[in-house]
N, C-alpha and C positions, 0 to 999 in steps of 0.2 A: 584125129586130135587126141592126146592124152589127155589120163584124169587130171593131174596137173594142171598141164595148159587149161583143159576147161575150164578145171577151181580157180585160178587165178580169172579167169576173161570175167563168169561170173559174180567179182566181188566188185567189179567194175570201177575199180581205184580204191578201196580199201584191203587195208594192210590185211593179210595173212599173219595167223596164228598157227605155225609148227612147232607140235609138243613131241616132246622126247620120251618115250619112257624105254628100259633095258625088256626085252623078251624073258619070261623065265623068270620074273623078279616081283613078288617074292613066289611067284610058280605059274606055267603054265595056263594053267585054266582061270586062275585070276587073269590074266594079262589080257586076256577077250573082252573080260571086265570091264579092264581099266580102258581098254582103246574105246568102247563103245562109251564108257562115262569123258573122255577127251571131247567125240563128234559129238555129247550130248548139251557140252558146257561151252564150245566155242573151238573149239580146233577144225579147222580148215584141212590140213595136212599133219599126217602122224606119220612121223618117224620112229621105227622100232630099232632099238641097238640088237644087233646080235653079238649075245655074251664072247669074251676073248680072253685069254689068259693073259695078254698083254696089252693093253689100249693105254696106249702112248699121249694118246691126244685128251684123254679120260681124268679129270681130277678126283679126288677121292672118295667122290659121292657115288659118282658110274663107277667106278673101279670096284667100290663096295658090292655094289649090285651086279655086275658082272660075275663076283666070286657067287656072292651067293644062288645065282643061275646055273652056274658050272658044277658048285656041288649038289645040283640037283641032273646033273647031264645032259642039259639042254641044249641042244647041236641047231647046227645050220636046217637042219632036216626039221628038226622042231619046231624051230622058227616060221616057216613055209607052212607047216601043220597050223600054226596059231593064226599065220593070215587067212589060210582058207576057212577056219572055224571062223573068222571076224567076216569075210566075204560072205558067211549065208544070211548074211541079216543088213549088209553093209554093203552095197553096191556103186559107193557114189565116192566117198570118204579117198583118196591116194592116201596110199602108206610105200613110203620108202623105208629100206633095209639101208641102216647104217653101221658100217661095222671097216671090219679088217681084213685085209686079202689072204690071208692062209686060207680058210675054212673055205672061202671059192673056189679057188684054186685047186684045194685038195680034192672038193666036188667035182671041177672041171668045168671051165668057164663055159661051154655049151649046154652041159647039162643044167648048172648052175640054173641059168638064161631059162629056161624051158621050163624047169620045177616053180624060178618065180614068179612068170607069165603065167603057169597055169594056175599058178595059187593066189594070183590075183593083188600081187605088189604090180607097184606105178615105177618106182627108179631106185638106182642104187649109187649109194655114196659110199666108196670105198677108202678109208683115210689115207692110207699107208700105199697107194697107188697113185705113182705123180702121174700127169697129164702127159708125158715124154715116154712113159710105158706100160697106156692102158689100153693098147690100141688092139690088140686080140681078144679084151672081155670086152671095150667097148663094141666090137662090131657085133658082139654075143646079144649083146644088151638090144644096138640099135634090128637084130637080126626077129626080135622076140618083142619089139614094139615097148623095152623100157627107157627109162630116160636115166642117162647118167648125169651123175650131178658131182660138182669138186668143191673143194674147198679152196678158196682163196684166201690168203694171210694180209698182213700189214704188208711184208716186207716180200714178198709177190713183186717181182720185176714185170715192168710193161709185156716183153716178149712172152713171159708165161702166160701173161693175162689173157694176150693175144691165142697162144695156143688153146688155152682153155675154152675162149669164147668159142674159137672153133668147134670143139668139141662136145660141148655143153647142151644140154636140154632140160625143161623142167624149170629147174632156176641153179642157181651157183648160193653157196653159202662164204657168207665173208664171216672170217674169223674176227673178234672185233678187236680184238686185241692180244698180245704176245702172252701165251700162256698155254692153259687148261680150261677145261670146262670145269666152271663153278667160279673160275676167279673173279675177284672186282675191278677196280679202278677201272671206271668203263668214260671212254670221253668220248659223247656226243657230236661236240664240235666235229672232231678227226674222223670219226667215222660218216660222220655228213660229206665233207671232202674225199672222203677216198669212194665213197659209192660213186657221186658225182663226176670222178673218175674213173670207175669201173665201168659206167657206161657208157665210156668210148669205144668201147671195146666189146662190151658183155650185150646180146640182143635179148637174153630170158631174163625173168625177174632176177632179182638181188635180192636174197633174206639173211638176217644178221643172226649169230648166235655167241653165245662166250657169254658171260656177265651181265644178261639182262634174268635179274629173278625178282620183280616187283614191278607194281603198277607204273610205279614211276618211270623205271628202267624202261619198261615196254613201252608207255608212251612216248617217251622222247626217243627212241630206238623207230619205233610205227611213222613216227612222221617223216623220216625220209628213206625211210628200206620198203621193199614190196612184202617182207613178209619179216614177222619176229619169231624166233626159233627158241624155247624153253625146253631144256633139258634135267639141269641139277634139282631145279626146284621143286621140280615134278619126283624125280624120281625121290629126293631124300622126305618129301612128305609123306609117298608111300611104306618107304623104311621106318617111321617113323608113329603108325598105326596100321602095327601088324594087326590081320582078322577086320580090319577096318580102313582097308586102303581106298575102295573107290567113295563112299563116303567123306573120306577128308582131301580124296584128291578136287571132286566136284565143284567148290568154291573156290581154289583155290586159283582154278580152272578159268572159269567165269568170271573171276575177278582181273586177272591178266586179258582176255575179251574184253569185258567193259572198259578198261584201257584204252584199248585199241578202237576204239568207236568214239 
């Protein structure tokens, strides 16, 4: 059984809290920081961006934070480096790698697989990787005991849906709506139907992300998803108290958790 799986069985019908923050942002050695202040205030599942020079699906809070990772050089290799420093003290917490398929690629989806098994990541979400051509990292992935996980959109036709379920482990992340990460106009209602939907099809959890950045958001988002997914909010708080990131991320943290209970 993965971490994953386990974290999920053990919340025993309570919603999941996956936080988002970019690797690298605003350095290295904070970032261990910042994951351990996430598991300390309510996060379930941490997702770490690995920084890109192009993240397409990124609005301009992550894209922020991306640049300023990259002008400090922070590779794919780095990122692996930061999960095994979070693993000596962290044995329980899943962290998926979320990012873009160059930098795999360029690694070599075997080896890829191997350096993030050993370094102690749970799944990889690759955005820019449809489910019709990821069948040579996926078998890397499922060869090294990680879980791939995809993105699922509004406008996702059933037969993808269908492929994906296939392919799918960990959980699926629905996009909640046609955009970017950070954007608003988030409708509840629509996204209650289309989960509803997705698990015709889909047998892992369902977690939502896109425009949920407040209590609010997250509760009404918690009561019918398996998991709420916080990205922008997290990151621009930390951009926002440089020298003092994990300090202001801590509540902000916790407060989206109290939500969700």
């Amino acid at each position: 059984m993965s971490r994953i799986q386990q974290t999920f069985e053990q919340l025993h019908g309570r919603t999941a809290l996956v936080s988002y923050i970019t690797c690298g942002d605003p350095n290295p050695v904070a970032t261990v920081k910042l994951m351990q202040t996430l598991v300390a205030n309510g996060t379930d599942i941490i997702e770490l961006g690995v920084p890109f020079s192009d993240p397409m699906a990124d609005g301009p809070v992550i894209q922020a934070a991306s640049e300023r990772a990259l002008r400090q050089q922070v590779s794919l290799t780095d990122v692996l480096s930061v999960v095994a420093q979070f693993r000596q003290d962290n044995q329980t917490t899943p962290v998926v790698l979320m990012g873009y398929l160059n930098p795999v690629f360029h690694m070599g989806y075997a080896s890829f697989a191997r350096a993030a098994a050993q370094a102690g990541v749970d799944g990889v979400l690759t955005v820019d990787c449809p489910a019709e051509a990821i069948d040579d990292l996926h078998e890397q992935l499922k060869l090294n005991g990680l879980d791939c996980i995809f993105l699922i959109a509004p406008t996702t036709t059933d037969e993808r849906i269908k492929l994906i379920g296939s392919k799918a482990s960990g959980f699926v992340y629905y996009v909640s709506l046609k955009g970017v990460t950070g954007s608003s106009q988030l409708d509840t209602t629509e996204v209650s139907r289309k989960i509803d939907h997705l698990r015709q099809f889909i047998k892992v959890p369902v977690g939502v992300g896109f425009g949920i950045r407040d209590a609010d958001s997250a509760r009404r988002i918690g009561a019918v998803a398996d998991a709420v997914i916080v990205g922008s909010r997290f990151v621009q708080t930390i951009a926002e108290h440089p020298g003092h990131e994990a300090e202001a991320l801590a509540p902000v943290v916790a407060e989206l958790r109290q939500a969700l209970e």
